[in-house]
KEPAKE-565934 format. One line per 10 residues: number of its first residue (from 1); their letters; for each residue x, y, z of C-alpha. Coordinates in nm, 2 decimals. Layout:
<pamars>
NUM = A = X/Y/Z  ...
</pamars>
This chain:
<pamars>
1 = XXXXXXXXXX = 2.19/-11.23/16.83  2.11/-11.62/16.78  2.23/-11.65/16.40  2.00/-11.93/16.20  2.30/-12.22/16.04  2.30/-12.24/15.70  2.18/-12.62/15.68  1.90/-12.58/15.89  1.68/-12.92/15.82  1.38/-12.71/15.84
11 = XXXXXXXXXX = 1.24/-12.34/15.80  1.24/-12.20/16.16  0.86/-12.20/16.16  0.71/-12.47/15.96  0.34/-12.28/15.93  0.39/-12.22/15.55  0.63/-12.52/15.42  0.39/-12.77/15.48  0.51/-13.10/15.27  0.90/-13.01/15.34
21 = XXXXXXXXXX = 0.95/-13.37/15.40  0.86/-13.45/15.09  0.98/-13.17/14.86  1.25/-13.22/14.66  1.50/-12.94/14.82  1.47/-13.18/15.12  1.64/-13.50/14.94  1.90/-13.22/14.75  1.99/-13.12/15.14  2.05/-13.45/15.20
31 = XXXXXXXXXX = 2.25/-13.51/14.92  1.98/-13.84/14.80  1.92/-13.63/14.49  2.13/-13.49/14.22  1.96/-13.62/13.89  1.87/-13.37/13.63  1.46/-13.39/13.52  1.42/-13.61/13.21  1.20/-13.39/12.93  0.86/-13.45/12.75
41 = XXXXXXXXXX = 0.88/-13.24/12.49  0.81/-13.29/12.14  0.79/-12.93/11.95  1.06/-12.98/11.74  0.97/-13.34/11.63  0.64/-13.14/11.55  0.75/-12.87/11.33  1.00/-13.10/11.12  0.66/-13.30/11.03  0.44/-13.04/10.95
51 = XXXXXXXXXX = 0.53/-12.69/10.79  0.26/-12.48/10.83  0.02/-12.46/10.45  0.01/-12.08/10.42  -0.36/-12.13/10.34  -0.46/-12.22/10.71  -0.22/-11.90/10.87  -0.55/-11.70/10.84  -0.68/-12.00/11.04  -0.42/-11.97/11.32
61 = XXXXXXXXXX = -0.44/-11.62/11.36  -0.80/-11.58/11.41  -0.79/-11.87/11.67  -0.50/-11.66/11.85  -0.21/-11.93/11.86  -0.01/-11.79/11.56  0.25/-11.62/11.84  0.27/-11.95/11.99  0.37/-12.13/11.63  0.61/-11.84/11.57
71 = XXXXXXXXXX = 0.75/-11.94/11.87  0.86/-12.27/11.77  1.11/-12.49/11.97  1.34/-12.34/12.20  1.63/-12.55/12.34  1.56/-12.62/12.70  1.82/-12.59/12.95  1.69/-12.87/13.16  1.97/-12.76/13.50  1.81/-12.48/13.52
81 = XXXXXXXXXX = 1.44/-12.60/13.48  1.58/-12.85/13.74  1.65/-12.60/13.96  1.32/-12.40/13.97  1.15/-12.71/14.07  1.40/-12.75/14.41  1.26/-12.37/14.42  0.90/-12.40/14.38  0.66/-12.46/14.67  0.31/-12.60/14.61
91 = XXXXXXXXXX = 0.17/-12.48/14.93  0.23/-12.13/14.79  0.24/-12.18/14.44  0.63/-12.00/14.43  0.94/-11.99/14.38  1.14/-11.91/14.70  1.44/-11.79/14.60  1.66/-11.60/14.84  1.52/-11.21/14.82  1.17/-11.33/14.83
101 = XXXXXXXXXX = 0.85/-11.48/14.65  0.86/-11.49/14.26  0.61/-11.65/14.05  0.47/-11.73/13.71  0.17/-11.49/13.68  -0.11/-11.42/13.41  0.11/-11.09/13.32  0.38/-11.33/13.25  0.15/-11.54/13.05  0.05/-11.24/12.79
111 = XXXXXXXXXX = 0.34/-11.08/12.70  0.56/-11.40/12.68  0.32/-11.66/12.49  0.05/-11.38/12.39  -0.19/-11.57/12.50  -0.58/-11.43/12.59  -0.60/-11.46/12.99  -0.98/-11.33/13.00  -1.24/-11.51/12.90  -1.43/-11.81/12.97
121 = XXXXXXXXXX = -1.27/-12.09/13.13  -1.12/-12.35/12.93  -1.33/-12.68/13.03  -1.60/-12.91/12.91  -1.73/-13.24/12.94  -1.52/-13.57/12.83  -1.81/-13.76/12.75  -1.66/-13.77/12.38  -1.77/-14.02/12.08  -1.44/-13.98/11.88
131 = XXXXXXXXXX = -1.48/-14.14/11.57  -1.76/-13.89/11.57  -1.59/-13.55/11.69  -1.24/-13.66/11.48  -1.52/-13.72/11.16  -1.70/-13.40/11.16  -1.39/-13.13/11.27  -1.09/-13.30/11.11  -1.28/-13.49/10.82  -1.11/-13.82/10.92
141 = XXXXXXXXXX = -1.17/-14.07/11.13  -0.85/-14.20/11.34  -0.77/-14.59/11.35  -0.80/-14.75/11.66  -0.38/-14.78/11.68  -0.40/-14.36/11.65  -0.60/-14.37/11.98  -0.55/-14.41/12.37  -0.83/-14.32/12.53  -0.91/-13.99/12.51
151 = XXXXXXXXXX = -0.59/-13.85/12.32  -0.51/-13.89/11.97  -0.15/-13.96/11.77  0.02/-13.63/11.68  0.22/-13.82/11.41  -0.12/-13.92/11.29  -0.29/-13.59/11.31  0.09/-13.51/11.12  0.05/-13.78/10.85  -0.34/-13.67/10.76
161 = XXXXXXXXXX = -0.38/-13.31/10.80  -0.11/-13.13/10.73  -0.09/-13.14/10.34  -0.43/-13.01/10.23  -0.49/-13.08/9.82  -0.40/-12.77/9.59  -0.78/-12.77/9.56  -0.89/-12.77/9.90  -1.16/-12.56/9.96  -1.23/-12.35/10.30
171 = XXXXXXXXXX = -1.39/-12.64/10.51  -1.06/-12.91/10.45  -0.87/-12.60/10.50  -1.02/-12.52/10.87  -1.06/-12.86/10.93  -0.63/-12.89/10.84  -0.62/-12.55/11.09  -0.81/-12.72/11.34  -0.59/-13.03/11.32  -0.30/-12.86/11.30
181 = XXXXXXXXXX = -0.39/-12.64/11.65  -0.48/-12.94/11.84  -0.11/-13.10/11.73  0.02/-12.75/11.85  -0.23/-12.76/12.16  -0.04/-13.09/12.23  0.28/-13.02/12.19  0.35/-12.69/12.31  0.14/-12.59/12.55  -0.07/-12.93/12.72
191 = XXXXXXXXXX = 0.21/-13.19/12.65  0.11/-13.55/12.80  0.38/-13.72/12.95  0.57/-13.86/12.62  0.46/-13.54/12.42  0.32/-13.77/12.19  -0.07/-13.78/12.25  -0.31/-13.47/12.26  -0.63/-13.49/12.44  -0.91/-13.49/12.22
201 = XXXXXXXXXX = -1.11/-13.30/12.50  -0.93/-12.97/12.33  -1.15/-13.04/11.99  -1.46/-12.94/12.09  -1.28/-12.55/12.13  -1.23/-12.52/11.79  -1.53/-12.58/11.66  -1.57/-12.22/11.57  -1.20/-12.09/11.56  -1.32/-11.71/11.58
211 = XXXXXXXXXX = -1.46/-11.83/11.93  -1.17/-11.99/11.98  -0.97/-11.69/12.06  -1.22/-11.59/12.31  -1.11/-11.83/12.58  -0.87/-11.79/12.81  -0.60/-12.01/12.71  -0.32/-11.87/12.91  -0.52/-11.89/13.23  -0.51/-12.29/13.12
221 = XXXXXXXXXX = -0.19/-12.26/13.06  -0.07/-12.12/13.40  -0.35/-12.35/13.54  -0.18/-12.70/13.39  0.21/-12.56/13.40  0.14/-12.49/13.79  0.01/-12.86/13.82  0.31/-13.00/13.64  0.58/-12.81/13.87  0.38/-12.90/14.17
231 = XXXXXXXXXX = 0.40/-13.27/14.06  0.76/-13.23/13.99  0.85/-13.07/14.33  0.77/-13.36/14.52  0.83/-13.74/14.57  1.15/-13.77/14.39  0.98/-13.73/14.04  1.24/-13.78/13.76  1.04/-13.57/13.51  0.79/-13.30/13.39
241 = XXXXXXXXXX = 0.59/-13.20/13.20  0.41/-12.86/13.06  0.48/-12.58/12.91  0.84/-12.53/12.97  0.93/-12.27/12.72  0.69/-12.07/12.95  0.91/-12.16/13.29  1.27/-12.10/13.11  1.16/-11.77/12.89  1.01/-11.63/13.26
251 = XXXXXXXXXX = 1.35/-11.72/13.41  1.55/-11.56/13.09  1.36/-11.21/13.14  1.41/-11.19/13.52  1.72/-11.39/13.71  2.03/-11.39/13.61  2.06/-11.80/13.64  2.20/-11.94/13.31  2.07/-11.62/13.10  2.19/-11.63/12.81
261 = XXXXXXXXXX = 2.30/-11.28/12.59  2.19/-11.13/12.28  2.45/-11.23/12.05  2.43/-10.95/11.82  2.31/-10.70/12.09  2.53/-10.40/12.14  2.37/-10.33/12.44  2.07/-10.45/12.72  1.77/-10.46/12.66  1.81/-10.65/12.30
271 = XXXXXXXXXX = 1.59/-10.56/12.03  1.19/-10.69/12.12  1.18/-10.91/11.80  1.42/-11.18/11.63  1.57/-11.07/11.31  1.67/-11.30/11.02  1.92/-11.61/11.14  2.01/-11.59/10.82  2.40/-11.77/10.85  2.47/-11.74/11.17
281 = XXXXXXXXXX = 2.51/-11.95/11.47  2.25/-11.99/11.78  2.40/-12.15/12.09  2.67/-12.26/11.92  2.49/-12.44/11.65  2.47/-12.42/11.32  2.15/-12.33/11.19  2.10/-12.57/10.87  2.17/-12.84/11.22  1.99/-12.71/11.52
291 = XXXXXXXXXX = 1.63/-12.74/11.45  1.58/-12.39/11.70  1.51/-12.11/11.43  1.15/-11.98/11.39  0.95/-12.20/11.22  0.98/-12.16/10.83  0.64/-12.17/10.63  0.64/-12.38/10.28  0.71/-12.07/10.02  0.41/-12.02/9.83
301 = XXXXXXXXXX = 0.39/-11.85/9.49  0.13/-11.54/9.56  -0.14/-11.46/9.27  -0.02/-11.18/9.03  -0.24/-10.93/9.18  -0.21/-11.05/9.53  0.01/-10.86/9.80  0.17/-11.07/10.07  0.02/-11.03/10.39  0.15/-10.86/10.68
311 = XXXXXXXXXX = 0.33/-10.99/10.97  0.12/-11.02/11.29  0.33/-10.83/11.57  0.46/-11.13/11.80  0.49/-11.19/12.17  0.80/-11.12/12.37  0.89/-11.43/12.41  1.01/-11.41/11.99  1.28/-11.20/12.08  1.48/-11.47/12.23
321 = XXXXXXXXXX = 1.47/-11.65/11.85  1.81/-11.50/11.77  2.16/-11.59/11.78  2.26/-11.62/12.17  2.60/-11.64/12.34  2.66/-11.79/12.70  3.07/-11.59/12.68  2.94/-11.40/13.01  2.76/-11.62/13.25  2.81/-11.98/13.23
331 = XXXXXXXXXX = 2.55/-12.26/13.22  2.41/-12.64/13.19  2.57/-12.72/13.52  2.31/-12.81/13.82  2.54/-12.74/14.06  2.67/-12.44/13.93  2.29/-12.31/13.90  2.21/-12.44/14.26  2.53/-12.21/14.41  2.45/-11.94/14.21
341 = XXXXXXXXXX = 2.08/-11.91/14.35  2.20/-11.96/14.70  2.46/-11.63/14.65  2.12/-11.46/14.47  2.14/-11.07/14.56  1.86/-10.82/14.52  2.04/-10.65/14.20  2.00/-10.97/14.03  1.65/-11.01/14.01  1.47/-10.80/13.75
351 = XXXXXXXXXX = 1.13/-10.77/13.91  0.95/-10.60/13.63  1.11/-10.65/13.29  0.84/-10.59/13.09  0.88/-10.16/13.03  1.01/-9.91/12.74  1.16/-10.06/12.46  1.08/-10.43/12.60  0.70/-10.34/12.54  0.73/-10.13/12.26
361 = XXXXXXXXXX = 0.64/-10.36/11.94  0.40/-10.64/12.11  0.03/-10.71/12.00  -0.26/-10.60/12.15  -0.35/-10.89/12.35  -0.02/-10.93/12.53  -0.09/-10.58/12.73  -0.49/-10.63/12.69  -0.69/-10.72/13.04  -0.44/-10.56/13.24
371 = XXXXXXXXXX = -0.68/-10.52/13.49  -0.73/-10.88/13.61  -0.32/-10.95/13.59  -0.32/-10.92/13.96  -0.68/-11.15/14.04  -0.65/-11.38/14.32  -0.86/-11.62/14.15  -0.86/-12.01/14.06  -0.73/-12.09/13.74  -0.90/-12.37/13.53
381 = XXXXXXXXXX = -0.80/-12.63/13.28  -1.10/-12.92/13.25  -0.95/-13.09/13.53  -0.69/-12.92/13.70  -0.77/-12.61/13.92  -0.49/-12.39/14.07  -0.50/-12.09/14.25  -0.35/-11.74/14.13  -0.13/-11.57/14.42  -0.03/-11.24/14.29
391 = XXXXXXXXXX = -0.07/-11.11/14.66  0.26/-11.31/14.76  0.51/-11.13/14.46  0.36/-10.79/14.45  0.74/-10.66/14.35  0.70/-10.80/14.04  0.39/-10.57/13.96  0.60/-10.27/14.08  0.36/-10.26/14.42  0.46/-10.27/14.79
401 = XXXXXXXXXX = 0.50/-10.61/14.93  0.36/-10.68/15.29  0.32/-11.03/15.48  0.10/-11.22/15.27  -0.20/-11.33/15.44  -0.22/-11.68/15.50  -0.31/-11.93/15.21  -0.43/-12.24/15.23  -0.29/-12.55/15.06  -0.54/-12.72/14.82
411 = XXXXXXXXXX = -0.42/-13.08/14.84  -0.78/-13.19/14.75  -0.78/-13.02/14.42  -0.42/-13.20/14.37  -0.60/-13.53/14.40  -0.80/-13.47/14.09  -0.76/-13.55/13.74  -0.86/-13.73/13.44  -0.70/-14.05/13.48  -1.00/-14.31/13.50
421 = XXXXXXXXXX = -1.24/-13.98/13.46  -1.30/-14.05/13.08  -1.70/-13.97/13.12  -1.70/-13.65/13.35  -1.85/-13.32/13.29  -1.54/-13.08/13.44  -1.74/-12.80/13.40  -2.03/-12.89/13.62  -1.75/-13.08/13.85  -1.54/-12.72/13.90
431 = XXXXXXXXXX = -1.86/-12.52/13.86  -1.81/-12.33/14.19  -1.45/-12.26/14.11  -1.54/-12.16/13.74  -1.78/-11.89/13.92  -1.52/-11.77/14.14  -1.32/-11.75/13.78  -1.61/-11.59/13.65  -1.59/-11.30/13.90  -1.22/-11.26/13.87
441 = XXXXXXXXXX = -1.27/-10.87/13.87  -1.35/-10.84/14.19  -1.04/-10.97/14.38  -0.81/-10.78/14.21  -0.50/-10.70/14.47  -0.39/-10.30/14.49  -0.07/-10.19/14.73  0.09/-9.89/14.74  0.36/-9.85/14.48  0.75/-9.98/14.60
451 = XXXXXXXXXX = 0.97/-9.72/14.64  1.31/-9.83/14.60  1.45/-10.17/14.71  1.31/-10.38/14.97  1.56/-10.31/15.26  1.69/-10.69/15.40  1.56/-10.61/15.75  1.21/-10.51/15.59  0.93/-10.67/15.80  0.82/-10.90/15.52
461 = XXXXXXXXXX = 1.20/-10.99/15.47  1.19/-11.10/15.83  0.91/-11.28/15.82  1.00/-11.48/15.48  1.40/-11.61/15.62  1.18/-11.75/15.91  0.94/-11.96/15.70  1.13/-12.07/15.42  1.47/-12.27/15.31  1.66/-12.02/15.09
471 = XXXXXXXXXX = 1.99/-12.23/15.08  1.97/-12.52/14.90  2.35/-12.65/14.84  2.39/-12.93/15.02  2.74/-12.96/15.23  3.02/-12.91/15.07  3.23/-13.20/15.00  3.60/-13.09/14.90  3.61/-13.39/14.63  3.90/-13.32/14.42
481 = XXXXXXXXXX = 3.84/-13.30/14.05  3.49/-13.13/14.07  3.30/-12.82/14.13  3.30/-12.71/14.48  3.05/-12.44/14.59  3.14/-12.10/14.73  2.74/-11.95/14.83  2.74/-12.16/15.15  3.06/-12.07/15.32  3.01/-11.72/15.15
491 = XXXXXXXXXX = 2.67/-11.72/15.37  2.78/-11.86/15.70  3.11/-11.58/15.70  2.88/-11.26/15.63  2.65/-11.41/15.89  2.94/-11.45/16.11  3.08/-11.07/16.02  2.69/-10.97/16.10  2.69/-11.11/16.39  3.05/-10.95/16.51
501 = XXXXXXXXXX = 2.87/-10.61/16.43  2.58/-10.68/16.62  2.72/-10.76/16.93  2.99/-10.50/16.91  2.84/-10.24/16.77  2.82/-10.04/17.10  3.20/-10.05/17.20  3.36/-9.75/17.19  3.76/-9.80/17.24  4.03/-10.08/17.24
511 = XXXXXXXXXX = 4.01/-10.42/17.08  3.61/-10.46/17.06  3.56/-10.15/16.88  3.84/-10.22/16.62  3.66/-10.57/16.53  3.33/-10.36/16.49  3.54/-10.14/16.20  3.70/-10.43/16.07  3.39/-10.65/16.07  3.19/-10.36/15.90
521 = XXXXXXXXXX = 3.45/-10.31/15.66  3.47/-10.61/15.52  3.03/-10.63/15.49  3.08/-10.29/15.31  3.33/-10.38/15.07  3.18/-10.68/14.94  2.82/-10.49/14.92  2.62/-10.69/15.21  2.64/-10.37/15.49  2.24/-10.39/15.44
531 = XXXXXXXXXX = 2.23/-10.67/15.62  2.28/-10.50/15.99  2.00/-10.43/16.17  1.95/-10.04/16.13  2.13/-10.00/15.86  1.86/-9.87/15.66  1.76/-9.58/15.90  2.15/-9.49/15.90  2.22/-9.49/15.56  1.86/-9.24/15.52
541 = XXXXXXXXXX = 2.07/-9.01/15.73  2.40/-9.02/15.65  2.54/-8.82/15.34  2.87/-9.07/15.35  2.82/-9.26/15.02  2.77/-9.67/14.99  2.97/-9.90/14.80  2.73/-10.16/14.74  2.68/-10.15/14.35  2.41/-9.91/14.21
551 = XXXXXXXXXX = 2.12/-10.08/14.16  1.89/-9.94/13.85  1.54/-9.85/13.95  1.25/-9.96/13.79  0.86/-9.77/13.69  0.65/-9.86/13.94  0.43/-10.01/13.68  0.40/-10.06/13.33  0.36/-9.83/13.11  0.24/-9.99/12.80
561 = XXXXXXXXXX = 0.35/-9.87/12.44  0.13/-10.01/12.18  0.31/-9.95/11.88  0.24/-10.19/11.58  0.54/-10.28/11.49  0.61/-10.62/11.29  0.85/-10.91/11.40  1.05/-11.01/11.08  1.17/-11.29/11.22  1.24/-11.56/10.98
571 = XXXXX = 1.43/-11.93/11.04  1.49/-12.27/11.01  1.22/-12.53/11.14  1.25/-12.89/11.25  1.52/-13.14/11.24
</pamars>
């Protein structure tokens, strides 16, 4: 049996990996790139400027972003975001990690950011006068040091808007909502490339913040956060940009790559929702110095007669807003995270998270439009267009995973965007991908349910080792003083015990059949005997119980509970 090497320079069949030569797991091979992405993020600048007036909540809830300001700032682990870019393939719009395709998906989108993904597309024309727009939705009129073309300071939009008089009445109080969104718009979820700038294209949107909620924002979301990791795949780009709260809470709820635990958690899953911080540590970090608790609103004295309003329910992604502890899998280290996605086995992938308990408190709209979680449809933010492959990680929707058809690599739409665009209608520019959007019903993939795990010699498992780079480590150097990687000679000896099986596996006396035994020992005892050919068909008839570790099957699709249960969590925001 001709056994691939481990530091192949290339897939064995090039038809999918298209721009290999210029992805960034090519120059990590080759050992001409080890720097850690910079960061563009700005959130918790952001929310120690402006504490949210309890007048315009009513504001942010009706234009559906009060999940996403409950949210707040969440520490990045920038490693790790490092190493889902080396993962992530623009030609497919993936992550190839070693059991397979995995993806950011609309479903993700939901129940993490709770986010609407139906709706109309999120685009318009930039033809903008802003003294104009900035005059008649925000009441002021920005100087021209507050403006770069088309975006607008956040500090500024800070420094005007976010105190509102004690006698505002219910315009300056929208136009302080609307103000306050598009500084939220800008720093969470569309950051520009210092975090500093929002595009005043956004403005338009909340005009009428009721229709606000109507658009689907997390299809932009996924739209511009694909872009960005595209971008950052290729060309040795030092930096991204996005939403990456979205990329490192998707990563928390399914791989096991610098997760962190539930500190106060007796036992997996963790409670959906963050409870009070109250004194106690997150990461390590004091809370009165961390600047990582939920954002705290400025406590208002109610009316007398008034009683306090409930507590929206809150997206999943809240319930990482408690104290975490890192005790049982380390993290921060590049390296360390590269090695341990190289060694990835099937049992540590979580490929559908989101059931029981997990499920059991969110708001309507994270488990709403279920039906179109799995389109294969373009996604749209003004300018950026990207396409939605659900049909490539079908595992993660608890559904049968064949050989994806073929897709085809949009470079052309990668070409486009706003730079030197100031004056163009994007909605007339992308109107035949905003029809395809507009019929996104109709290409909804269905498979038959997956039954158990995906056996290693499954067809599509065959077909995926051929046409992509699952080891990424580059050779290992035995430098003293530093880490030195285990997953690529752990690789190269089980394919070296797999291959002793294979070709001996017919012997039947003396020394050739005593390397088969000892050969298929050693795969059994460290759980990687599914890697023979046939073992699947022998173990389906054979009573002799496996060691490889139990692995904890999972509903073959979500079963959503929509209970209306309140998240009480409650923090320090800001510096």
């Amino acid at each position: 049996m001709a056994s691939r090497g481990l530091h192949d320079a290339d897939p064995l069949d090039p038809s999918v990996l298209l721009l290999q030569d210029r992805h960034r797991s090519h120059f990590v091979e080759t050992d001409q790139l080890q720097e850690v992405l910079r960061p563009r993020q700005q959130m918790r600048a952001f929310l120690s400027l402006w504490r949210m007036d309890p007048r315009i909540r009513p504001y942010v809830i009706r234009a559906g972003f009060y999940g996403i300001y409950r949210l707040g700032h969440i520490s990045i682990d920038w490693p790790l975001i490092t190493c889902l870019v080396e993962r992530w393939r623009p030609e497919t719009h993936t992550f190839h990690v070693p059991v397979g395709e995995m993806t950011i998906t609309l479903q993700d989108v939901a129940i993490i950011l709770g986010l609407r993904i139906d709706g109309p597309a999120v685009t318009g024309a930039c033809m903008l006068d802003v003294a104009h727009l900035c005059g008649e939705l925000l009441g002021v009129t920005p100087p021209a040091d507050a403006v770069r073309g088309l975006t607008i300071s956040i500090r500024w939009l800070c420094q005007q808007l976010s105190t509102p008089g004690p006698d505002a009445d219910e315009v300056a109080l929208e136009r302080s909502a609307r103000g306050f969104l598009l500084a939220l718009i800008g720093c969470f979820l569309f950051p520009d490339k210092k975090g500093v700038h929002v595009h005043l294209c956004f403005l338009p949107l909340l005009r009428d913040l009721t229709q606000t909620s109507t658009y689907s924002w997390g299809g932009a979301v996924l739209a511009h956060t694909y872009r960005e990791l595209c971008r950052a795949s290729l060309d040795h780009r030092c930096s991204i940009s996005g939403c990456i709260t979205l990329i490192q809470l998707w990563s928390w709820e399914r791989l096991h790559v610098g997760r962190p635990d539930f500190g106060r958690s007796a036992s997996y899953p963790a409670p959906p929702f963050a409870h009070a911080l109250h004194d106690d540590d997150v990461d390590g970090v004091a809370p009165e110095g961390m600047g990582d608790g939920l954002p705290a609103e400025p406590v208002v004295q109610p009316e007398p007669e008034a009683e306090a309003e409930p507590e929206p329910a809150l997206p999943l992604g809240c319930r990482w807003r408690v104290p975490l502890t890192r005790v049982l899998n380390p993290s921060g280290v590049l390296l360390l995270y590269r090695d341990q996605l190289d060694a990835q086995t099937s049992d540590q992938v979580l490929w559908q998270p989101y059931v029981g308990d997990v499920v059991d408190q969110l708001p309507d709209i994270c488990l709403a439009d279920q039906e179109i979680w799995r389109t294969m449809s373009p996604l749209i933010c003004f300018d950026t267009v990207e396409w939605h492959r659900p049909e490539r990680v079908l595992r993660q929707f608890g559904l049968h995973q064949d050989v994806p058809p073929d897709c085809s690599y949009h470079q052309h739409l990668h070409r486009v965007d706003a730079r030197g665009r100031h004056q163009r209608d994007w909605a007339t520019y992308h109107s035949p991908y905003i029809a395809l959007w507009e019929t996104r019903s109709t290409r909804v993939i269905h498979s038959p349910p997956l039954v158990g795990m995906m056996d290693f010699q499954d067809p599509y498992m065959q077909w995926y080792r051929r046409i992509t780079r699952r080891f990424l480590t580059p050779r290992l150097h035995r430098d003293d003083m530093r880490f030195h990687t285990t997953a690529g000679s752990m690789n190269v000896m089980i394919a070296a015990l797999v291959d002793i099986v294979d070709r001996s596996r017919f012997a039947t006396a003396g020394g050739m059949c005593d390397i088969y035994h000892i050969a298929r020992s050693a795969l059994q005892q460290i759980g990687e005997e599914h890697r023979i050919a046939g073992y699947a068909q022998e173990a389906s008839t054979s009573h002799a119980p496996s060691s490889r570790p139990p692995v904890s099957s999972t509903p073959s699709r979500v079963q959503p509970i929509r209970g209306r249960g309140r998240g009480r969590g409650r923090g320090r925001g800001g510096w």
